[in-house]
C-alpha positions in Angstrom: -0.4 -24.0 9.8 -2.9 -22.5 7.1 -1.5 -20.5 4.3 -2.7 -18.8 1.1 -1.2 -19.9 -2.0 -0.8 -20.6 -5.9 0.4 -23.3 -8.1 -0.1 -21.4 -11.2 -0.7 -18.1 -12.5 -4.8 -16.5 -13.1 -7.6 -15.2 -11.2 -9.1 -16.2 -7.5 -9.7 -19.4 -8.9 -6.0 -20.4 -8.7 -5.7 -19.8 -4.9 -5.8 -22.0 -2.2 -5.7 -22.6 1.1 -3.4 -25.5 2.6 -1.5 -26.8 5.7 1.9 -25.9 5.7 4.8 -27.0 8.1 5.7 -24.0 10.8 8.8 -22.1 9.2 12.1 -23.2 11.1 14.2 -20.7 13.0 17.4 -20.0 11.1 20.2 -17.5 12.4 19.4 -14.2 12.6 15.3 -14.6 11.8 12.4 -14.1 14.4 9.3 -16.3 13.9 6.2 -14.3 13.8 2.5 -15.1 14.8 1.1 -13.5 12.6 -2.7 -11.6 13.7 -3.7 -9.8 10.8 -3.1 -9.0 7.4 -3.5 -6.3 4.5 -4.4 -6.5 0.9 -3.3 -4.9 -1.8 -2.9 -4.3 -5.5 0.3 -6.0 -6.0 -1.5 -9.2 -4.7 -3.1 -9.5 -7.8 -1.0 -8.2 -10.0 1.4 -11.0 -9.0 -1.0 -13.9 -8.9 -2.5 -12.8 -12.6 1.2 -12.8 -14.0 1.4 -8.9 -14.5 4.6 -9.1 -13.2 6.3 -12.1 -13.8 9.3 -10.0 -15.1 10.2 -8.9 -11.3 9.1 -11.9 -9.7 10.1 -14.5 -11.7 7.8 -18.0 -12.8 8.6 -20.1 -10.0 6.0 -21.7 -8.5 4.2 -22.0 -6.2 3.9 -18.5 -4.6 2.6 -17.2 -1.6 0.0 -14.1 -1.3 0.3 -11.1 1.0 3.1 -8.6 1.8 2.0 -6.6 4.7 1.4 -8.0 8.4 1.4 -7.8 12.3 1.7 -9.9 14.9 3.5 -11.2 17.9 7.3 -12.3 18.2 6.9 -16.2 18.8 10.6 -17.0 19.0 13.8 -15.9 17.9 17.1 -16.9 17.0 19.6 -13.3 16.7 22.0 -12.7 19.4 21.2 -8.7 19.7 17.9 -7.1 18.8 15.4 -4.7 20.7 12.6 -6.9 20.0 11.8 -10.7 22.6 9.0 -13.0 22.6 5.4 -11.5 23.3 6.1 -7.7 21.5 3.6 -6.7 19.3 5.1 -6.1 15.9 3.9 -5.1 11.9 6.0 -4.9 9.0 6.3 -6.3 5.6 8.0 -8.9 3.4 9.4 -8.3 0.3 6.7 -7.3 -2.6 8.0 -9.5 -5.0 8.3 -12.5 -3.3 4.8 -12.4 -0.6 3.6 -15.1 1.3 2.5 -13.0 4.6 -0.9 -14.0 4.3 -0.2 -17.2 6.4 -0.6 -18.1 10.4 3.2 -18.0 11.1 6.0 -16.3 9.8 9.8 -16.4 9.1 11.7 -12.7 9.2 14.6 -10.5 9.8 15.1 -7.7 12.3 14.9 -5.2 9.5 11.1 -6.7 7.9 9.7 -5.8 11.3 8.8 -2.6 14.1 7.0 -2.5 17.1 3.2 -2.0 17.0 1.9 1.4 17.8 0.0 0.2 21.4 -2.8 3.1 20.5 -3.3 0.8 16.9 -5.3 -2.7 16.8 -3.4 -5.3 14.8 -5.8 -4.9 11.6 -4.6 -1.4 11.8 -1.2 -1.9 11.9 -0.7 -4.4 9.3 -2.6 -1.7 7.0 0.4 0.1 6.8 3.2 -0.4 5.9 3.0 -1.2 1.8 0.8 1.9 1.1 2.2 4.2 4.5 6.1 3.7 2.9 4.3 4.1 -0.5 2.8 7.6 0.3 5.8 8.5 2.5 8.0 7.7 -0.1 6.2 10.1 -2.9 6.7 12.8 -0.7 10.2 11.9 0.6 11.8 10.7 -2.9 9.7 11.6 -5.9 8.7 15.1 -5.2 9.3 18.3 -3.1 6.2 20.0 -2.4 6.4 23.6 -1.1 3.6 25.7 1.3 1.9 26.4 -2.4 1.8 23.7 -4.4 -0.9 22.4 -5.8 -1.6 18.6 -5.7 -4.7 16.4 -7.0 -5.2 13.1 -5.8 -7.1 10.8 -7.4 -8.5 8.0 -5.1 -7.8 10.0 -2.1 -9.8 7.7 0.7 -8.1 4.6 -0.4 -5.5 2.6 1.1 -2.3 4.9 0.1 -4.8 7.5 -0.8 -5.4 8.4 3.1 -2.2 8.6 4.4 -0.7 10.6 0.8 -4.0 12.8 2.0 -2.9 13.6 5.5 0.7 14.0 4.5 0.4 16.4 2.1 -1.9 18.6 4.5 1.1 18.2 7.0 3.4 19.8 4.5 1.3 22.6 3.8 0.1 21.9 0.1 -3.1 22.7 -1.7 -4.9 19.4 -1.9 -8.0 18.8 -4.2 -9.1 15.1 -3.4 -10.7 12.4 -5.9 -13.5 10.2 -3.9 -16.7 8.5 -3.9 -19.6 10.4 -2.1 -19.3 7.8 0.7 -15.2 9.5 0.5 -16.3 12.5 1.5 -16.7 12.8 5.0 -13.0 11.6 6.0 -11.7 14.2 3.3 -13.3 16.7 5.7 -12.1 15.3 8.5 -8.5 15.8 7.2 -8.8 19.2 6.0 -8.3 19.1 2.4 -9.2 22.0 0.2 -11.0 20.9 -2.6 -13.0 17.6 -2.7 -14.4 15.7 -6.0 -16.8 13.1 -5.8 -16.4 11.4 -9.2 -19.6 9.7 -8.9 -21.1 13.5 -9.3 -18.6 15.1 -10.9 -16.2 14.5 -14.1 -12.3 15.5 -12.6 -11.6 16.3 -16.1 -13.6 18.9 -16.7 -12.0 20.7 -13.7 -10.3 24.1 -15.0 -8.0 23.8 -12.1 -4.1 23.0 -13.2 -1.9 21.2 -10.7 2.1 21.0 -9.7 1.5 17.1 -8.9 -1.3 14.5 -10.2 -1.4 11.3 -8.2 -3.4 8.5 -9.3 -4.0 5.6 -6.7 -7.1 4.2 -8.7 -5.3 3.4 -11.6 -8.1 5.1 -13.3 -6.6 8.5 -14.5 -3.5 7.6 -16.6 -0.9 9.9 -17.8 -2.9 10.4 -21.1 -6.0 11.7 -19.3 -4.4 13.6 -16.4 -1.8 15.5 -18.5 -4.8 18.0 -19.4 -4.8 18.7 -15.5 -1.1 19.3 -15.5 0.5 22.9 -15.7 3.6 23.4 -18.5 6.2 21.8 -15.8 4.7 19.5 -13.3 5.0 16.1 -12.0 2.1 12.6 -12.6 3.1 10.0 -10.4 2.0 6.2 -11.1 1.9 3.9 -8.4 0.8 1.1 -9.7 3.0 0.8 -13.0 3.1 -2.2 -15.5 6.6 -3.3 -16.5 5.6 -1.9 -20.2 5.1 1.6 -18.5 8.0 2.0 -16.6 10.0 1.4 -20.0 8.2 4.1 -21.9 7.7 6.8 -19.0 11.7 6.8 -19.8 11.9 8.1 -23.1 9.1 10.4 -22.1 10.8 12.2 -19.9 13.6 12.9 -22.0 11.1 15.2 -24.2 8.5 16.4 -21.7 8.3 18.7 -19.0 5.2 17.1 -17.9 7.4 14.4 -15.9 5.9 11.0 -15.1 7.4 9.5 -11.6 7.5 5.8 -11.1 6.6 4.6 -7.2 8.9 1.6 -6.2 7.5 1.0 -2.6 10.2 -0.1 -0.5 8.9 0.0 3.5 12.7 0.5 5.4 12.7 0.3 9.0 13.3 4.4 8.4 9.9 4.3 7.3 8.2 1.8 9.9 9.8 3.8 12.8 8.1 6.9 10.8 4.7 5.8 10.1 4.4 4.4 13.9 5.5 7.6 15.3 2.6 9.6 12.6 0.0 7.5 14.3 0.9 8.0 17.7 0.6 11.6 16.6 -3.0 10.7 15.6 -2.7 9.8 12.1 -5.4 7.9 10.6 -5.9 4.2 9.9 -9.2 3.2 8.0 -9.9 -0.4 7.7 -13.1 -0.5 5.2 -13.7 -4.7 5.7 -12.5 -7.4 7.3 -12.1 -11.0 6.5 -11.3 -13.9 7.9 -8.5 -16.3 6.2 -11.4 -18.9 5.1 -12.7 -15.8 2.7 -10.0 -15.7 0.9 -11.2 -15.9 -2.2 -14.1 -13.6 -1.4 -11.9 -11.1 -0.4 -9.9 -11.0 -3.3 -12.8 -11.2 -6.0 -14.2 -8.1 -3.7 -11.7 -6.0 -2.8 -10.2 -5.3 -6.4 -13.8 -4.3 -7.6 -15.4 -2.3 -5.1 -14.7 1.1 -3.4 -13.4 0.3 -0.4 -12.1 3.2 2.1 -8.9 2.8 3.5 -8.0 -1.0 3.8 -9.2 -4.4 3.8 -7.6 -6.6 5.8 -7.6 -10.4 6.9 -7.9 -11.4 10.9 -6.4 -14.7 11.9 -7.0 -16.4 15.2 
């Protein structure tokens, strides 16, 4: 089988594509063909060595976290899923290795596809759909008045965050592009910035929440947007900054949140059930597995709405 990998640690230079043997059933594991699968930050933030602290030097890695596909055989006495379901899920962040054309994992890694989503779809979301659900369900408590900006709003985590806030009631302001704009309208929210027009910054606006998913509006920029007691959530922390956000806290009322996303199968069985509901699922680009390089020199540098997403045959 193909499969994306790395033998050492730097930039698209260092992956590659290679055969592989088929994964072996072992007890209590279901092998998956896998049809589609996401990118994401974390994919090179591994690879570049960012977070070698977490996931350790041994080499070589695989690439990817998020998937879907079909159930090609199993090996676990009870479980609701049999050969032929439609699944998505997600391996664990640290560790990768979904980007490949079959895979090894538990009843717990896995859900059954939303039949109103396409497989691109579904492997968009669970990393950034348990991220976003996750904010909302572990870091903060919004109320029918709270005020929330969020910065790279018609991104990957940045649409369903979006739509989830407007569920619960808040006051959202969103951060996008001009090509952004349109889905922000579609999804109701209340204020909409296009930075490529406007400075967020030099808004007088102050907010109970700031949530950047660009990684372009650190804590040092955003606290101006922050009232006295209020809450700016990274998602996409270095091991440096989850040390110091620590100590800050201690002094501050301005709290800085740290997102660990953790998909559960709480979370799966969530998200599914929010796009049956009609939740949306953008999928900017698509690339076949042979692009693998392509798509990860692309993806980290260019505005993408929603997701990007492999398609294997």
């Amino acid at each position: 089988m193909k499969k994306v990998i790395f033998n050492e640690y730097g930039g698209v230079e260092v992956l590659q594509l290679v055969e592989s043997e088929i994964p072996i059933l072992e007890k209590n594991t279901i092998l998956i063909k896998v049809k589609a699968v996401s990118i994401n930050p974390l994919d090179w933030k591994i690879r570049n060595g960012e977070m070698k602290i977490m996931t350790g030097s041994k080499l070589p890695k695989g690439v990817g976290i998020d998937f879907s596909g079909v159930v090609e055989t199993l090996n676990i006495a009870t479980t609701k899923f049999k050969k032929g379901d439609e699944i998505f899920g997600s391996l664990n962040a640290m560790q990768g290795g979904a980007l490949a054309e079959y895979l090894l994992v538990r009843e717990d890694d896995i859900h059954l596809k939303p039949s109103n989503l396409t497989f691109e779809e579904a492997a968009a979301i669970p990393i950034v759909g348990s991220a976003a659900l996750q904010i909302f369900d572990k870091l903060i408590k919004l109320k029918s008045d709270s005020e929330i900006l969020i910065n790279g709003a018609s991104g990957g985590i940045g649409m369903f965050a979006v739509q989830m806030a407007k569920r619960l009631g808040a006051n959202v302001t969103a951060v996008s592009s001009s090509k952004g704009i349109a889905l922000l309208e579609k999804w109701q929210v209340d204020h909409i910035v296009d930075y490529t027009q406007n400075n967020i910054l030099d808004k007088e606006q102050r907010f109970d929440v700031v949530i950047d998913f660009s990684d372009k509006l650190p804590f040092d920029k955003a606290k101006i947007l922050m009232k006295p007691k209020s809450i700016y959530i990274n998602t996409i922390p270095s091991p440096v900054q989850m040390i110091s956000s620590f100590f800050h806290n201690i002094f501050s009322r301005k709290k800085i949140k740290i997102l660990f996303s953790k998909p559960t199968p709480g979370y799966l069985r969530q998200l599914a059930s929010f796009t049956e509901q009609g939740m949306d699922v953008v999928i900017g680009k698509k690339y076949p597995i042979s692009d693998y390089k392509l798509a990860y020199a692309e993806v980290p540098n260019h505005s993408i709405l929603g997701k990007a997403v492999f398609i294997l045959e």
